[in-house]
N, C-alpha and C positions, 0 to 999 in steps of 0.2 A: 600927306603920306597916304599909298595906298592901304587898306584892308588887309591887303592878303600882307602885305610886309607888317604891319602890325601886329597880325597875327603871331609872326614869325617872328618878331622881337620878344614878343611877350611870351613865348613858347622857351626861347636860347634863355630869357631871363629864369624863366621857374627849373630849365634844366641846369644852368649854373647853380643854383641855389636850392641841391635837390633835396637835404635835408631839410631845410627851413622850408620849403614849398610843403612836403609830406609834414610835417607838424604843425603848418598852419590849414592843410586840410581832415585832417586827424578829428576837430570837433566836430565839421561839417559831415563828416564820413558818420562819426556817430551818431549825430543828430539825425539825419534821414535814416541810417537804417534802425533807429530806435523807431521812427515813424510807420516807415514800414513793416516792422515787427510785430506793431502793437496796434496798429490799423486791422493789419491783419488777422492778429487774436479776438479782436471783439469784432471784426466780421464774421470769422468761423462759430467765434460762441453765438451769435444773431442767426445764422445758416442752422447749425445745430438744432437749435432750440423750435426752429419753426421746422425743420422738419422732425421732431420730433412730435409739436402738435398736429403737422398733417396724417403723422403715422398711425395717429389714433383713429380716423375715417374721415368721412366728410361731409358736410352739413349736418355735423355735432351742436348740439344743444345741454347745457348743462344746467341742473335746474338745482337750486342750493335754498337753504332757511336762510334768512336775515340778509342782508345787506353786505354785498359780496365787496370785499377793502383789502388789498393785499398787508395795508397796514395792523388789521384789525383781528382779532383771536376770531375761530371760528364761531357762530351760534350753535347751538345745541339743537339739533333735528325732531324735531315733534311730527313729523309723515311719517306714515305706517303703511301696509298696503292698501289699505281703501286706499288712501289720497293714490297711489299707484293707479287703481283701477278708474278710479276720479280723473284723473291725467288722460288716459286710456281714451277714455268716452272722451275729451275735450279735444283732444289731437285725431281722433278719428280713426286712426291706424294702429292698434296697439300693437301689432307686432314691430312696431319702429318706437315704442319706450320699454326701456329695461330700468333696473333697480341697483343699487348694492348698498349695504352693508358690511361694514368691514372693521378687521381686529387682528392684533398680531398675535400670535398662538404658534404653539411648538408642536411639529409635527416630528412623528417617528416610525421606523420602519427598519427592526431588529433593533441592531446599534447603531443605525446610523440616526442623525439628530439633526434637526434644522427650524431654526425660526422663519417664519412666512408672513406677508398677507393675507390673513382669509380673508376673502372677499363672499358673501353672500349675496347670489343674483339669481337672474331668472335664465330662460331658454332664449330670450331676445338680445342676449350679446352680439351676438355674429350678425344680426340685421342693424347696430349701430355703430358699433367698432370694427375696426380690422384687427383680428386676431385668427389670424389663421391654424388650424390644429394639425401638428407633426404626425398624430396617430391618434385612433379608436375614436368615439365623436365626443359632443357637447352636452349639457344638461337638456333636459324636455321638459314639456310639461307636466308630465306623468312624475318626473323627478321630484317639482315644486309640489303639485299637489299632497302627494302623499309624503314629504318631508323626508324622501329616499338620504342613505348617508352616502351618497357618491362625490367624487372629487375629481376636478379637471385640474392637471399639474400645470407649473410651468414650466419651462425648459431647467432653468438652474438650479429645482427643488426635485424634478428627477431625476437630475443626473447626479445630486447629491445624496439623495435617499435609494437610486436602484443601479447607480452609475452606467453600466452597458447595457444592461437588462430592460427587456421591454414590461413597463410596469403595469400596463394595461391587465387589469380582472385581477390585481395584487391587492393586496390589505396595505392601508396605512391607516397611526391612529393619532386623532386632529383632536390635542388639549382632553384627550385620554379616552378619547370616542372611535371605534374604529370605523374607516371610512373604504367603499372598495372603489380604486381608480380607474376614469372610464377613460379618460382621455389625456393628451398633452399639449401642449400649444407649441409652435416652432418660436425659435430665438427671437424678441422685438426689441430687446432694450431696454430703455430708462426713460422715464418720462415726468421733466420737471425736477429728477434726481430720486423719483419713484424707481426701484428696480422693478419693474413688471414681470421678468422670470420669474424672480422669489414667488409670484403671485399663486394661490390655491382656490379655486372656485369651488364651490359649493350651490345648491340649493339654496334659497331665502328663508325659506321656511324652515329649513334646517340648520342655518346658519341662526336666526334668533331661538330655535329652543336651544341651541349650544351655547349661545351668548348670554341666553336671559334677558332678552331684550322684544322688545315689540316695534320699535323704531329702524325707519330707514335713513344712512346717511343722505340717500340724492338720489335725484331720479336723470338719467339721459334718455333724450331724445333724438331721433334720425331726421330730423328734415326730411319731404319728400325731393328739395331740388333748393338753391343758393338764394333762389327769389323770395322764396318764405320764409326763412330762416327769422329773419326778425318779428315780423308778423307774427309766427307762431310763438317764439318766446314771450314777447307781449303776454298774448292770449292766454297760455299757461301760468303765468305770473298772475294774471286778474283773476282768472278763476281762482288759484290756491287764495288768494287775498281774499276773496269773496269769502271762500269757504272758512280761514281764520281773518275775521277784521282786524286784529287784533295784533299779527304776525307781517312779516317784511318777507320776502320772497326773492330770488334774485334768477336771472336768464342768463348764461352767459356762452356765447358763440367762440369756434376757433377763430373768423376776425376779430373779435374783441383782443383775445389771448393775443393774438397777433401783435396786433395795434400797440398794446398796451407796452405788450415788452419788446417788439424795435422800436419802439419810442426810447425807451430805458435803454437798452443796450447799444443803439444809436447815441443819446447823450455820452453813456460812457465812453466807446469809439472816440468821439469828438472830445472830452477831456483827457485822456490817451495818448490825443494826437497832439492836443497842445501842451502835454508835458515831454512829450518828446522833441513838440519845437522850440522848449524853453533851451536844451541843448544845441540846435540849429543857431539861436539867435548866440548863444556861447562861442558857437562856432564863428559864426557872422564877425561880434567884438575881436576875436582872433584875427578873422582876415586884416581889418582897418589896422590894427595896431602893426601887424608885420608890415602890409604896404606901406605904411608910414613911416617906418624904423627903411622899409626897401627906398623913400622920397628922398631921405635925408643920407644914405650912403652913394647916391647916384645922383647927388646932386651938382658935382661938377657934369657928369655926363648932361644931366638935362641943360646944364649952363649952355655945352656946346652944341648940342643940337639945336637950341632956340638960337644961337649966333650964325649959326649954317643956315639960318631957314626955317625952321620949323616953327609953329604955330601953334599959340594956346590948345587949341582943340584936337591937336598931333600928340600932342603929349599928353594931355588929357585922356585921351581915346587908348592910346597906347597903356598905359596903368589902370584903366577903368577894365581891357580886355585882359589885363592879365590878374586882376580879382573875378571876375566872371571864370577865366577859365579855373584859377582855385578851386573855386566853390564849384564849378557844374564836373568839374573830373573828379572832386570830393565827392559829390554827389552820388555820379555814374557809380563811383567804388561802393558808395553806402548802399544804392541800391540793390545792387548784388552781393552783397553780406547781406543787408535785409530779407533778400528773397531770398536767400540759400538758411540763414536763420528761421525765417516761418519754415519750411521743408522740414530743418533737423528738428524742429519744437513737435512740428506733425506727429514727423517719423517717433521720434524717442519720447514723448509723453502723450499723457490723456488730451492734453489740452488741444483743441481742434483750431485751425488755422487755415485762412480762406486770405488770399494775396487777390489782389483788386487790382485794374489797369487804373482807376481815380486814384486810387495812394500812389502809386509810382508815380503818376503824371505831377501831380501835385506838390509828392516831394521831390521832385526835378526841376518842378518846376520856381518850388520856393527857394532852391540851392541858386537857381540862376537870379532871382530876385535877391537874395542875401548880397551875393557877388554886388550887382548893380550898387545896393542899397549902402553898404558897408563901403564900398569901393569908389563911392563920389569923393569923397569928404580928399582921403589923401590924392585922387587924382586933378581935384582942383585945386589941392597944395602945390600939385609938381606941375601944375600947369602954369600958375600965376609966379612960379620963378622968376625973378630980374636976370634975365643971362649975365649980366656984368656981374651983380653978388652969386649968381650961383658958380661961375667960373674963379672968384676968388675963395671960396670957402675951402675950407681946410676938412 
């Protein structure tokens, strides 16, 4: 039997039988576009997230106390600014390490009210992050020296405390201290689930005599270029070590960040996908079971065609193409709900959703695999018919 007529048997067969065709692709339909769906969510949350750590600048350095464990509570910060200025001298460039210290504290300005980040840093923001200013400028060092009470807003703490109004040279007062606003930062986002607009800069200096602290959370550093990046973290980490014997210190780069979590959200992606193919393989058991229940109601048919001629591997071929086609027009259909589902999850919620031509491929390609897979068993049932018992069966 040719191909193309096979084809075309196995085609008349699933159109004859177009309810029971559609319900036995129904699992397979769900099973890929659940794969697709959720492929998709944990590539958009992986896309997300790294470019959320590029959005903070590049050849970042993050320098922390103790022993950096995403499992592990933080250590308690014992650097103040000497170790800062210690830093300084070690990396050679000080206008490429800045500082912060930070607290949440309630800012206010009339009746309006808003909880914030203070963050307390220096003038050397802007030479290791990207945070570009919407209006008026940044801290100096004229600011830190003299423990000036000046405040850099973010976008969504001034549009909550002056809404239209440009706030620049206003008064606002930070945990009952009055601060006058020099600048504002344009919209960046969230970072790590950080809201960075909430965020309020301040001076360092002025930031611990409001805190009552003498301690700084961490220090960042700018890399001068991708090649030293590690190198210099090293070097920083052995100095503070020197300087406490006593203390753990940790370096931590945005490849690290990187690494670390597509590693993690990669695994999840992959167990994602293979609970999505636990549904596929649901689908799969569906296929066998229908063609099988299709072997035993056509089995005078196959009687007669094997007495006309036809050939194990004729009829074989011919039930083998018409489970394949099941599952890969299952498939085709899941696809396209799966990609038209990542779109509407886009569109109508937070949740970010990145569609991949390896998921599509993959689950088209395991739909056609299913088919095969499932679709031997009853087609060498219908193939090994004795034409004589299959022409008498009832």
């Amino acid at each position: 039997m040719r191909t193309a007529e096979a084809f075309r048997m196995a085609l008349e067969a699933l159109r004859v039988n177009r309810l029971r065709s559609a319900l036995t692709m129904l699992g397979v339909i769900i099973g890929v576009s659940a794969v697709v769906i959720l492929v998709a969510i944990g590539t958009g949350a992986k896309d997300a997230i790294e470019d959320e750590i590029s959005g903070l600048g590049s050849n970042i350095i993050l320098v922390v106390p103790g022993q950096l464990n995403f499992q592990a509570a933080p250590t308690q910060s014992r650097l103040d600014l000497g170790d800062v200025n210690y830093v300084r001298r070690v990396v050679g460039d000080p206008s490429r390490v800045t500082v912060s210290v930070q607290s949440g504290e309630n800012i206010r300005v009339g009746r309006n009210e808003a909880f914030v980040t203070v963050v307390g840093t220096d003038e050397n923001i802007p030479n290791v992050f990207e945070r570009p200013l919407k209006r008026g400028r940044y801290l100096t060092e004229t600011d830190i020296d003299t423990r000036r009470r000046v405040a850099v807003l973010g976008s969504e703490v001034s549009q909550q405390l002056f809404g239209d109004l440009d706030p620049v040279g206003r008064q606002a007062t930070i945990a009952g201290v009055r601060f006058r606003v020099v600048g504002v930062y344009e919209k960046v986002g969230a970072t790590f689930g950080v809201a960075r607009d909430r965020e309020t800069h301040i001076p360092v200096t002025t930031a611990q005599r409001l805190l009552g602290v003498e301690r700084v959370n961490g220090i960042a550093i700018g890399a001068s270029g991708p090649d030293v990046i590690d190198s210099l973290g090293q070097k920083v980490v052995d100095a503070l070590t020197a300087r406490y014997p006593d203390e753990k210190f940790s370096a931590v780069t945005q490849t690290q960040l990187l690494g670390t979590i597509g590693t993690v959200l990669g695994m999840l992606t992959g167990v994602l996908a293979a609970i999505a193919g636990i549904s596929l393989l649901v689908g799969g058991v569906g296929v066998s079971n229908i063609m099988l229940v299709s072997v035993r109601e056509r089995t005078k048919e196959i009687g007669l065609r094997k007495a006309l001629g036809a050939r194990q591997r004729d009829v074989l071929g011919q039930f083998l193409i018409e489970a394949v086609l099941l599952t890969t027009i299952g498939g085709t259909i899941g696809i396209a709900l799966g990609v038209g589902g990542s779109l509407l999850i886009e569109a109508l919620s937070p949740v970010p959703a990145s569609i991949t031509l390896w998921s599509i491929l993959l689950a088209f390609g395991v739909s056609a695999v299913v088919g095969v897979f499932f679709g031997v068993a009853p087609a060498r049932r219908a193939g090994r018919l004795d034409p004589v018992v299959a022409l008498r069966a009832e």
